[in-house]
N, CA, C and O atoms as a Tinker XYZ file with bonds, in Angstrom:
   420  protein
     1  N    -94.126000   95.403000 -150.563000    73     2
     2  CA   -94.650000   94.061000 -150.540000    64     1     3
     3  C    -95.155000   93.775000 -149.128000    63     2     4     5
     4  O    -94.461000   94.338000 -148.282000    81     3
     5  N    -96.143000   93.078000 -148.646000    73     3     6
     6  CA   -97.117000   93.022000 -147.658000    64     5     7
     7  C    -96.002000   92.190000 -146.891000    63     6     8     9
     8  O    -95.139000   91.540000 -147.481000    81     7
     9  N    -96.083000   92.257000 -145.919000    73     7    10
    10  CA   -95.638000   91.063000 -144.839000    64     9    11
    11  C    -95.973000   89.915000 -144.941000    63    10    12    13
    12  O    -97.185000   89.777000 -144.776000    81    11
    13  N    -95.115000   88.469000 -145.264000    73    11    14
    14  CA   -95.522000   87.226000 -144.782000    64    13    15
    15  C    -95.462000   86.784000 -146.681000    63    14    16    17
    16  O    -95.500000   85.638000 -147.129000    81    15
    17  N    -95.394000   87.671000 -147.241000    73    15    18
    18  CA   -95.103000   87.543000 -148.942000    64    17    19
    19  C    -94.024000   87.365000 -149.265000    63    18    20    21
    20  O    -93.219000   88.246000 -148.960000    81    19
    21  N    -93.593000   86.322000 -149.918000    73    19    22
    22  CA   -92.323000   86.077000 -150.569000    64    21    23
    23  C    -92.398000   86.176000 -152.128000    63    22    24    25
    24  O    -93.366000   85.926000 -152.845000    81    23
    25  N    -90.743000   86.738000 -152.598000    73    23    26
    26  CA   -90.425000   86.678000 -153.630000    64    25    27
    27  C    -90.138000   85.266000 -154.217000    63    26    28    29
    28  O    -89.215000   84.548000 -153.832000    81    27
    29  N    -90.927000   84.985000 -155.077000    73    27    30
    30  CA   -90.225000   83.383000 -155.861000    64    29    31
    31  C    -89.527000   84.358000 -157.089000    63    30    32    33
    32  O    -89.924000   85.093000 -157.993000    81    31
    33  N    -88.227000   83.878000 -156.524000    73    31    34
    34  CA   -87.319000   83.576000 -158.029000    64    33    35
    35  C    -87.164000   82.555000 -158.999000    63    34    36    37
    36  O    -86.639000   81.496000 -158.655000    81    35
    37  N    -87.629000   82.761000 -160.407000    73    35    38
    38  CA   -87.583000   81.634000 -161.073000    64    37    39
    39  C    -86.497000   81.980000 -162.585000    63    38    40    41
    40  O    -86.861000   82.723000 -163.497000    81    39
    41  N    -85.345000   81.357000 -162.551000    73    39    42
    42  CA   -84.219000   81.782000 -163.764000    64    41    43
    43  C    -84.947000   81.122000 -164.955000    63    42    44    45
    44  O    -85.662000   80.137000 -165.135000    81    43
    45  N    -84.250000   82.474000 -165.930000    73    43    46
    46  CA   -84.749000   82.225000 -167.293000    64    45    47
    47  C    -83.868000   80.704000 -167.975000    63    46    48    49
    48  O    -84.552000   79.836000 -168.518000    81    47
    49  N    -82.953000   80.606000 -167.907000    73    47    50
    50  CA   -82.336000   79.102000 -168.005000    64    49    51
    51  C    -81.219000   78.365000 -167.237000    63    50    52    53
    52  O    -80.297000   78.821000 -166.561000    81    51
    53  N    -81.601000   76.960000 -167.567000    73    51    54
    54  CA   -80.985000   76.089000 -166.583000    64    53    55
    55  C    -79.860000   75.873000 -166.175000    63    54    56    57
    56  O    -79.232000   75.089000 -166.887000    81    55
    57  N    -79.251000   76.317000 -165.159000    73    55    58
    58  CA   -77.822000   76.353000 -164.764000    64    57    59
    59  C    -77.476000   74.686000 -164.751000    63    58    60    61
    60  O    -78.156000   73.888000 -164.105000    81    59
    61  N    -76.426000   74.341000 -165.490000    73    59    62
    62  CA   -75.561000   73.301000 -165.442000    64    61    63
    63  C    -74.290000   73.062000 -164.652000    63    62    64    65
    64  O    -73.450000   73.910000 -164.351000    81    63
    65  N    -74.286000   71.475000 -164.299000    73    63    66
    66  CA   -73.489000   71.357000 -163.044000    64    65    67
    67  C    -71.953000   71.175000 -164.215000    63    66    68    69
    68  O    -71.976000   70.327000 -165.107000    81    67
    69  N    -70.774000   72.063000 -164.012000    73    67    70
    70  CA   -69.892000   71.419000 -164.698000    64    69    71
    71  C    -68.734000   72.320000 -164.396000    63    70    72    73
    72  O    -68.788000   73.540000 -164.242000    81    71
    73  N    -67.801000   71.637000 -164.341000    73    71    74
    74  CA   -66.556000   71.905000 -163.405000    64    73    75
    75  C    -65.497000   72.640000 -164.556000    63    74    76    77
    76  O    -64.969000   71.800000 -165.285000    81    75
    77  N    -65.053000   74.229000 -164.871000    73    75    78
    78  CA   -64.673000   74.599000 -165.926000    64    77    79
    79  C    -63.325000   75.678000 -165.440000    63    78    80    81
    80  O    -63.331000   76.702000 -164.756000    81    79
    81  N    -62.229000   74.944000 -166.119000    73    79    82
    82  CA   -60.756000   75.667000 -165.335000    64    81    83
    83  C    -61.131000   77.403000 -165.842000    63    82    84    85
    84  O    -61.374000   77.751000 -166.997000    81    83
    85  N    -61.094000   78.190000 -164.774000    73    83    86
    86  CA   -61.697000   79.631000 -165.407000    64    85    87
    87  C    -60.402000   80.833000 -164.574000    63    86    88    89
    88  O    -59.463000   80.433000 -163.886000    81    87
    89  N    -60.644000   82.013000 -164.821000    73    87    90
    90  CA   -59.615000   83.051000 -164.859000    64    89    91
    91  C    -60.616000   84.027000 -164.158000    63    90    92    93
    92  O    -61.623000   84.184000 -164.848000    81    91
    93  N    -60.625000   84.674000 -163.075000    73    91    94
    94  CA   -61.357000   86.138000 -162.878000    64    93    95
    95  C    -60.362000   87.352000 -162.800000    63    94    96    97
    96  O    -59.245000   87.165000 -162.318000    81    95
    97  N    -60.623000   88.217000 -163.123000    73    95    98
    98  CA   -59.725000   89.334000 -163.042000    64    97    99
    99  C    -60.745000   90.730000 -162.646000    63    98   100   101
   100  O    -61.875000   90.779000 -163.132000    81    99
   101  N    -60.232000   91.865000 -161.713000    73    99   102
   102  CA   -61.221000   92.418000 -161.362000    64   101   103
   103  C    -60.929000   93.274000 -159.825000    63   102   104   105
   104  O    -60.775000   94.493000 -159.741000    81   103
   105  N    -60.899000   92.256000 -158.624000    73   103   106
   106  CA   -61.131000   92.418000 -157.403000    64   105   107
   107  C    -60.027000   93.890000 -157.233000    63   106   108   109
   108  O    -58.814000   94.063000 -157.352000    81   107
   109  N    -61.052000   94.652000 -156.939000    73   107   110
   110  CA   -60.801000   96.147000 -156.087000    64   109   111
   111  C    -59.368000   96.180000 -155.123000    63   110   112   113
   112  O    -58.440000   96.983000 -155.211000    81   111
   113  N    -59.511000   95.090000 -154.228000    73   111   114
   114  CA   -58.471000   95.137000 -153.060000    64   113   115
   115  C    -57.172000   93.961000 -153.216000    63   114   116   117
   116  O    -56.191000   93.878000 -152.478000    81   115
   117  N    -57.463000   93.188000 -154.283000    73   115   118
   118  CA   -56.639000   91.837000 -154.761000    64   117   119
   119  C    -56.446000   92.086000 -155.800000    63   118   120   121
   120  O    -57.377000   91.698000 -156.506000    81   119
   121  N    -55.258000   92.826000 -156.632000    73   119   122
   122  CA   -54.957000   92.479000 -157.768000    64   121   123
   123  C    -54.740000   91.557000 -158.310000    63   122   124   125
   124  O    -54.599000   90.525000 -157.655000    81   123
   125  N    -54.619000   91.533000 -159.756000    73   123   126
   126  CA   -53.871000   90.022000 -160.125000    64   125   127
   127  C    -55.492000   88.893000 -160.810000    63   126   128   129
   128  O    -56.694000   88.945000 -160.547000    81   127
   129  N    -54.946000   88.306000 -161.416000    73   127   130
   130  CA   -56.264000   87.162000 -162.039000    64   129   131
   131  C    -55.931000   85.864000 -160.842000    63   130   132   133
   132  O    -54.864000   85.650000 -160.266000    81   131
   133  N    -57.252000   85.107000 -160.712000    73   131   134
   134  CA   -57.227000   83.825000 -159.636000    64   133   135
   135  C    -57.889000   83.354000 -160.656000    63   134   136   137
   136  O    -58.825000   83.854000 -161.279000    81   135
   137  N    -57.229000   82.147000 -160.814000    73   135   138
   138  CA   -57.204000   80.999000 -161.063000    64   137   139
   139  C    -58.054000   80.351000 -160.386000    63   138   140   141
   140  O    -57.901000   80.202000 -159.174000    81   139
   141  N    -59.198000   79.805000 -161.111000    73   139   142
   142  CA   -60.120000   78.837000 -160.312000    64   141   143
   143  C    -61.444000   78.145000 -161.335000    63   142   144   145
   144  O    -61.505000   78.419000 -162.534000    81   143
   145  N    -62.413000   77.266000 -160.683000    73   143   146
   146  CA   -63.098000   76.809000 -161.277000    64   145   147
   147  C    -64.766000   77.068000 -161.146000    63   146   148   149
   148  O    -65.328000   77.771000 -160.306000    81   147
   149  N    -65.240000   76.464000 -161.986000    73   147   150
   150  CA   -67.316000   76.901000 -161.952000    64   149   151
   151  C    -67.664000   75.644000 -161.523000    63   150   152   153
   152  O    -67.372000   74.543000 -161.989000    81   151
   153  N    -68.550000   76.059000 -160.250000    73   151   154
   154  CA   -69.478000   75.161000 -159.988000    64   153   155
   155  C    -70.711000   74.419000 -161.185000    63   154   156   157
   156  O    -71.219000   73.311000 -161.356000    81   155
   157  N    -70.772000   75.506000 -161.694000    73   155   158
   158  CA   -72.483000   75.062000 -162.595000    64   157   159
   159  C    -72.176000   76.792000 -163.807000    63   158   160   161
   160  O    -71.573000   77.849000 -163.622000    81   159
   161  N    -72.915000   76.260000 -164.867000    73   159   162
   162  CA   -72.790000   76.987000 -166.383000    64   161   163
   163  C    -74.137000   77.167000 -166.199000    63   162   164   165
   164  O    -74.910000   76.346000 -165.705000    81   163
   165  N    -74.549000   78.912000 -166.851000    73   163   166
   166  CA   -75.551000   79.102000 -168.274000    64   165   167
   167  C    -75.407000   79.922000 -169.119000    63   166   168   169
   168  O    -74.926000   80.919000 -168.579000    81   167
   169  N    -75.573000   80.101000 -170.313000    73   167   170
   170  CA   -75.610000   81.257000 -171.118000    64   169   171
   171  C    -75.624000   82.310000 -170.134000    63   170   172   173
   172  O    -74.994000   83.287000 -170.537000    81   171
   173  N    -76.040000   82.432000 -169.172000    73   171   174
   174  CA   -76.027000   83.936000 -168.768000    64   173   175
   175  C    -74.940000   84.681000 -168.125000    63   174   176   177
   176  O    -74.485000   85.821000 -168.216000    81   175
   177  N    -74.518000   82.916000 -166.986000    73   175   178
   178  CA   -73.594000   83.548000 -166.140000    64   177   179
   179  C    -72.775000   82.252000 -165.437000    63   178   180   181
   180  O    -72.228000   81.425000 -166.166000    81   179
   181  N    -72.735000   82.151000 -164.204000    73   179   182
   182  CA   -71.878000   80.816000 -163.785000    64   181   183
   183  C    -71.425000   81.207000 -162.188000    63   182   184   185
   184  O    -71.111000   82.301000 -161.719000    81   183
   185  N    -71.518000   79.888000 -161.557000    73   183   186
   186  CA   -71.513000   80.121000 -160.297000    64   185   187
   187  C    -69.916000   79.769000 -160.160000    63   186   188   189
   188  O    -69.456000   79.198000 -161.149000    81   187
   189  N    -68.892000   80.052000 -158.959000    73   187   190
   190  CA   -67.113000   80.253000 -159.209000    64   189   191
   191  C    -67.010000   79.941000 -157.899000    63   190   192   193
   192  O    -67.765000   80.405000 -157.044000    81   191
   193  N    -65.940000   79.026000 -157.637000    73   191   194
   194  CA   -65.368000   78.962000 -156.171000    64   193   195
   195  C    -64.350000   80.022000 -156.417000    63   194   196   197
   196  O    -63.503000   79.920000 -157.305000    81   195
   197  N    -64.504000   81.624000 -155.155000    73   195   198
   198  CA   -63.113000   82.007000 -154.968000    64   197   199
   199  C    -62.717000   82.548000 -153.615000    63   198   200   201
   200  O    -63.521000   82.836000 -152.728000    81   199
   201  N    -61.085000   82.687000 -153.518000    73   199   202
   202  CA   -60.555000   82.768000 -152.136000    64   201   203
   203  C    -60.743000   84.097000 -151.943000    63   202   204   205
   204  O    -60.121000   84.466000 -150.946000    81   203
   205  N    -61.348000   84.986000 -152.486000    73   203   206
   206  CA   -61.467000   86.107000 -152.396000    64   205   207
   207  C    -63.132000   86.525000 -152.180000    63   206   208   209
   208  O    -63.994000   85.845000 -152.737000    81   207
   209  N    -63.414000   87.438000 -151.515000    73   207   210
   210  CA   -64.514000   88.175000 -150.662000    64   209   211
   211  C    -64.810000   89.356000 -151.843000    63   210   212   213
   212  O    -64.072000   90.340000 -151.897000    81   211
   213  N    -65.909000   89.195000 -152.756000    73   211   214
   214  CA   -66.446000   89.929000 -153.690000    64   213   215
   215  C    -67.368000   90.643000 -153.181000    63   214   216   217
   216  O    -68.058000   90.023000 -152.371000    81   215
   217  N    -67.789000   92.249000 -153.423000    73   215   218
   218  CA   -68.672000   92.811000 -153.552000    64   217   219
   219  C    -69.928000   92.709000 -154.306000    63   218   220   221
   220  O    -69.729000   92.741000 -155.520000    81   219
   221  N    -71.051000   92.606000 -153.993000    73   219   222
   222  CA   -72.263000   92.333000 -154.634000    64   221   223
   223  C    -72.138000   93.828000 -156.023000    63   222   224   225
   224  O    -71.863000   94.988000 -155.715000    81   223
   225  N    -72.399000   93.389000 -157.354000    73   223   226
   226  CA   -71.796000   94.429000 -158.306000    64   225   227
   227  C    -70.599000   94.772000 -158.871000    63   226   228   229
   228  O    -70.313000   95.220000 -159.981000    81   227
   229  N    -70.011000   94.510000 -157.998000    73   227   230
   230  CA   -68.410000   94.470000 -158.399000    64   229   231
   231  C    -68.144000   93.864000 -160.066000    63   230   232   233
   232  O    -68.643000   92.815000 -160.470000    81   231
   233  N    -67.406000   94.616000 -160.758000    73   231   234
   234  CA   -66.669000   94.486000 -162.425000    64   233   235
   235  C    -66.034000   93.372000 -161.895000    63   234   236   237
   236  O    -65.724000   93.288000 -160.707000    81   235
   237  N    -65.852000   92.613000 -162.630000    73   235   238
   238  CA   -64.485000   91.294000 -163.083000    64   237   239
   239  C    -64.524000   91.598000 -164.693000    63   238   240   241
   240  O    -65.233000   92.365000 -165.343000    81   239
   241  N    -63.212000   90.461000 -165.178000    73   239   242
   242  CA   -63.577000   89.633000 -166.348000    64   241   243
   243  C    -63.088000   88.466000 -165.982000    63   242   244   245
   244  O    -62.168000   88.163000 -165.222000    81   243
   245  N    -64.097000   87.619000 -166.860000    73   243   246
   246  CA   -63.915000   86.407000 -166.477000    64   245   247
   247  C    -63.644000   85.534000 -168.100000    63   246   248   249
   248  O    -64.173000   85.671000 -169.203000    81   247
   249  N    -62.665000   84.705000 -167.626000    73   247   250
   250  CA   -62.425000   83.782000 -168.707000    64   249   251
   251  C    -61.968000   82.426000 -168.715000    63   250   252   253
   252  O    -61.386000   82.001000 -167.717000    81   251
   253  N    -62.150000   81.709000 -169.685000    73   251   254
   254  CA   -61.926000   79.983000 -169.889000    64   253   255
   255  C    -60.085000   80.555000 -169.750000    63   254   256   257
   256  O    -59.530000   81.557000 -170.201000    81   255
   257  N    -59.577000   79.433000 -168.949000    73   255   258
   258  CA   -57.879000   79.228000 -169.201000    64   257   259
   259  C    -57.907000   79.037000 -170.346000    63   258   260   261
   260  O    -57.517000   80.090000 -170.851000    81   259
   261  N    -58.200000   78.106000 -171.361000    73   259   262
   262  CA   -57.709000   77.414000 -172.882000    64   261   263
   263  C    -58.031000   79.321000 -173.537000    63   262   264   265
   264  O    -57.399000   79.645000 -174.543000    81   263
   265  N    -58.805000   80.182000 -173.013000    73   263   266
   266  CA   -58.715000   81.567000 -174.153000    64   265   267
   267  C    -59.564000   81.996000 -174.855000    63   266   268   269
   268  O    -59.624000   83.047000 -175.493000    81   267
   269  N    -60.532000   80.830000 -174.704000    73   267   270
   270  CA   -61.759000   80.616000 -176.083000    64   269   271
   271  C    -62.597000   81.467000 -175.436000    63   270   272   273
   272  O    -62.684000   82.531000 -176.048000    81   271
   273  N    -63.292000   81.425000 -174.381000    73   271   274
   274  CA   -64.094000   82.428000 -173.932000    64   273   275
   275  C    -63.595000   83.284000 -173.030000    63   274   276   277
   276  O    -62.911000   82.842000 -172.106000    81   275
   277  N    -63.913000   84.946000 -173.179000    73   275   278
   278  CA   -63.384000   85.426000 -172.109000    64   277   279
   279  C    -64.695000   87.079000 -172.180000    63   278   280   281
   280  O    -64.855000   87.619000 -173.275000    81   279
   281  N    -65.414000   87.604000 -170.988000    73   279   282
   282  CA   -66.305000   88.094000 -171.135000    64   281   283
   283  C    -66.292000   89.052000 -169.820000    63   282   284   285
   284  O    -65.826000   88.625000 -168.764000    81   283
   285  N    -66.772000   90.238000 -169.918000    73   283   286
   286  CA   -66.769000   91.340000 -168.673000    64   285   287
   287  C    -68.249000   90.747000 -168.350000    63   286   288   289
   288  O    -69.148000   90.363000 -169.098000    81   287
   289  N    -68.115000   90.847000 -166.560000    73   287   290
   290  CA   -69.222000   90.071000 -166.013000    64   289   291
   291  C    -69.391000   91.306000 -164.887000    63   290   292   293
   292  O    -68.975000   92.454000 -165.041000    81   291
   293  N    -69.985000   90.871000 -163.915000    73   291   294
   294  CA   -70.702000   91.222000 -162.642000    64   293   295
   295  C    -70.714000   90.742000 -161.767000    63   294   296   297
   296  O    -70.709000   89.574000 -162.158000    81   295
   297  N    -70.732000   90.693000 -160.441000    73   295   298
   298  CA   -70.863000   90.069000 -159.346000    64   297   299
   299  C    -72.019000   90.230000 -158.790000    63   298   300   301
   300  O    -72.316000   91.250000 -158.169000    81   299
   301  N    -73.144000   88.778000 -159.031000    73   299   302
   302  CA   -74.500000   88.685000 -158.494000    64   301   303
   303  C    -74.880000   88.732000 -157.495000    63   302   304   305
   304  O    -75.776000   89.512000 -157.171000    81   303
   305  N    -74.233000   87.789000 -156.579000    73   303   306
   306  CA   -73.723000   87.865000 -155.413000    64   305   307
   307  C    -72.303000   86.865000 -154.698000    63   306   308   309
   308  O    -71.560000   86.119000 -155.337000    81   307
   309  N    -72.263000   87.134000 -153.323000    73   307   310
   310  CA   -71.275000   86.212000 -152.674000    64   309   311
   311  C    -71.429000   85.656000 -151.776000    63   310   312   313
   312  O    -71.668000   86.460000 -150.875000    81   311
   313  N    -71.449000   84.039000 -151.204000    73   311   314
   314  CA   -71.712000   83.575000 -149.933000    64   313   315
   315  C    -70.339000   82.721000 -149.305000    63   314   316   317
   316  O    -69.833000   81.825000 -149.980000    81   315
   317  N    -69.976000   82.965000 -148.406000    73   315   318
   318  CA   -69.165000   82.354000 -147.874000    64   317   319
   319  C    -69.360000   80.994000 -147.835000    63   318   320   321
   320  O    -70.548000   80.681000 -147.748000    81   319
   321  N    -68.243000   79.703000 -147.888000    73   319   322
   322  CA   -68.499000   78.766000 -148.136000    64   321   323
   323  C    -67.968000   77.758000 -146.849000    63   322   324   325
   324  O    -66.814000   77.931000 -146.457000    81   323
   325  N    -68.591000   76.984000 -146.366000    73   323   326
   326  CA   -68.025000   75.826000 -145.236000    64   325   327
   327  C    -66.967000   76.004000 -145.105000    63   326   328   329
   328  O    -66.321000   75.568000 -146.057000    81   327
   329  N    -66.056000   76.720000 -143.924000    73   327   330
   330  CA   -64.007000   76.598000 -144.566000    64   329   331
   331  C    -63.926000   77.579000 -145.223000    63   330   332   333
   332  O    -64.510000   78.610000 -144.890000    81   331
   333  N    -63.230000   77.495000 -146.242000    73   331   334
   334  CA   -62.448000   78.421000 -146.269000    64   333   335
   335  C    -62.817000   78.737000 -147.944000    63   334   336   337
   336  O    -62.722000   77.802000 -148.739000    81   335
   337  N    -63.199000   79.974000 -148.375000    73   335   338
   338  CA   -63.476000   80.314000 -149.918000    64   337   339
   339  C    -64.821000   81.442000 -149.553000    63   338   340   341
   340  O    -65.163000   82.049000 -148.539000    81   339
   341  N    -65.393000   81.336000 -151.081000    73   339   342
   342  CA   -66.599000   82.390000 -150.919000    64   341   343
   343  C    -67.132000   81.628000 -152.867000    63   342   344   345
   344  O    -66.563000   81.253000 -153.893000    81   343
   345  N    -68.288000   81.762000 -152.421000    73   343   346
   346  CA   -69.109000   81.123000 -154.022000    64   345   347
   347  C    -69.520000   82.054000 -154.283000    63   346   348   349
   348  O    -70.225000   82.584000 -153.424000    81   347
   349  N    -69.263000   82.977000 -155.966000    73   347   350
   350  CA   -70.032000   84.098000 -156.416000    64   349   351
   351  C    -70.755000   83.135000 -157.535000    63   350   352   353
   352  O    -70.600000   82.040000 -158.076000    81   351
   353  N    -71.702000   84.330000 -157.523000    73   351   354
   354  CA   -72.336000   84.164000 -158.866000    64   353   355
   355  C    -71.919000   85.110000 -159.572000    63   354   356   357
   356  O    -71.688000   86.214000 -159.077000    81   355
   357  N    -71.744000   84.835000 -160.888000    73   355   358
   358  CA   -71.365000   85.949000 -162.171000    64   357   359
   359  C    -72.482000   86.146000 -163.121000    63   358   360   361
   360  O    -73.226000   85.250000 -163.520000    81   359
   361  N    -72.541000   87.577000 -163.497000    73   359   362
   362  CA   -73.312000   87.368000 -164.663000    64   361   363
   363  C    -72.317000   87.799000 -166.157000    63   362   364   365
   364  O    -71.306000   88.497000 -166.234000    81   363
   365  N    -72.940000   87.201000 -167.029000    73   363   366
   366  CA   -72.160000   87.765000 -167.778000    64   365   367
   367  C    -72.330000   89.249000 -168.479000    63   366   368   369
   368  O    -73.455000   89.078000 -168.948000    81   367
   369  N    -72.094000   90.129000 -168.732000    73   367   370
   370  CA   -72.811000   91.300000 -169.162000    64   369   371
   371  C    -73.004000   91.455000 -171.172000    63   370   372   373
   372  O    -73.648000   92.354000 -171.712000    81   371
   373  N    -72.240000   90.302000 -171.938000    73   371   374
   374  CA   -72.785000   90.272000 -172.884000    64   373   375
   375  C    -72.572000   88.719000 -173.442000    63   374   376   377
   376  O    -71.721000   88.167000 -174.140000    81   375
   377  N    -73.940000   88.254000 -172.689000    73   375   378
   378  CA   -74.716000   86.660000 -172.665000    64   377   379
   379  C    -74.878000   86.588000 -174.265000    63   378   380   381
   380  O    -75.581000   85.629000 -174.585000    81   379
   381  N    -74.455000   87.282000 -175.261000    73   379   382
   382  CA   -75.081000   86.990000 -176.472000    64   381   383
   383  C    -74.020000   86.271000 -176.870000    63   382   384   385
   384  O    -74.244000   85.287000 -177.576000    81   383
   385  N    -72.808000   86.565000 -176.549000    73   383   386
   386  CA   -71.538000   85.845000 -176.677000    64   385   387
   387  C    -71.480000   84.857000 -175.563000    63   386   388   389
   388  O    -70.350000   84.431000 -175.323000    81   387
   389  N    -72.162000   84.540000 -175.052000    73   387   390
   390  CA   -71.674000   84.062000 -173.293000    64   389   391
   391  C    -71.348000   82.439000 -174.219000    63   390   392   393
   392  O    -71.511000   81.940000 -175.332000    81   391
   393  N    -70.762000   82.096000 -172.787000    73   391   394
   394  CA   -70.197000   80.692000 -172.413000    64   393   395
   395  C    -71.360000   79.551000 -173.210000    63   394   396   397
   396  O    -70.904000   78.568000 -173.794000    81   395
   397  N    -72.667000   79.769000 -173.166000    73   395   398
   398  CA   -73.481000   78.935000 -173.430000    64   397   399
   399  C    -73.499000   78.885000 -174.946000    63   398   400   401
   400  O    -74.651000   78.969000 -175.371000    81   399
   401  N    -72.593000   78.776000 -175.875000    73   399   402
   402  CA   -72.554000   78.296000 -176.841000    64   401   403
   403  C    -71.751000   77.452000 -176.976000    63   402   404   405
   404  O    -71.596000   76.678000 -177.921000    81   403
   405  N    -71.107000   77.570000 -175.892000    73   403   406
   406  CA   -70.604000   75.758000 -176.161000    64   405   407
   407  C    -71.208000   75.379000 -175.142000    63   406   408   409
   408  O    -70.476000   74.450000 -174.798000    81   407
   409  N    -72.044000   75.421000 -174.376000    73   407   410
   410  CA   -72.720000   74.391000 -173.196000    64   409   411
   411  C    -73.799000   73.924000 -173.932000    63   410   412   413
   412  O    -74.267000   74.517000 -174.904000    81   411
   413  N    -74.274000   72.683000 -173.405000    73   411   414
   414  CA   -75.703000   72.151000 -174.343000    64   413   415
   415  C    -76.651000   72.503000 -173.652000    63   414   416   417
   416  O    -76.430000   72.579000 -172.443000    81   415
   417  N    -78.094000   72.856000 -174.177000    73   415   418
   418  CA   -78.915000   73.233000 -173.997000    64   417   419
   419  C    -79.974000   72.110000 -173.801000    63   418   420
   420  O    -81.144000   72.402000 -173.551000    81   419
């Protein structure tokens, strides 16, 4: 790509803002599931506050506490957050089942 060219990223659907008690299980160097919540929902995937430092790619599974959804994902990426945490993005790796059937469209 030429110099001075940017990539526009544009997602196939609309991430929703909504706060969802969730489970990751996964991390390489942290055993154990953390307990935590989603910034924002889509069928595809979902953005996660966690105290843990994820690898870009990195396996989880991720799931609703109540049980109803629970799905092997990906780690999109990770940014450290103001203080103290790190915000991943997840994808889900089978969105056909994903979360977005119960989110509204």
């Amino acid at each position: 790509m030429p110099r001075g060219k940017k990539f526009v990223f544009h997602r196939v659907e609309e991430r929703i803002p909504m706060e969802i008690p969730v489970l990751i299980d996964g991390h390489r160097r942290a055993p154990g599931s953390e307990s935590t919540f989603t910034e924002n929902v889509s069928a595809r995937g979902a953005r996660v506050v966690s105290v843990r430092r994820w690898e870009q790619g990195e396996s989880l599974v991720f799931a609703s506490r109540t049980g109803e959804f629970r799905s092997p994902a990906r780690v999109a990426y990770c940014q450290p957050l103001q203080g103290d945490g790190f915000a991943i993005g997840i994808e889900f790796l089978e969105p056909k089942r994903a979360m977005g059937c119960s989110i509204p469209r």
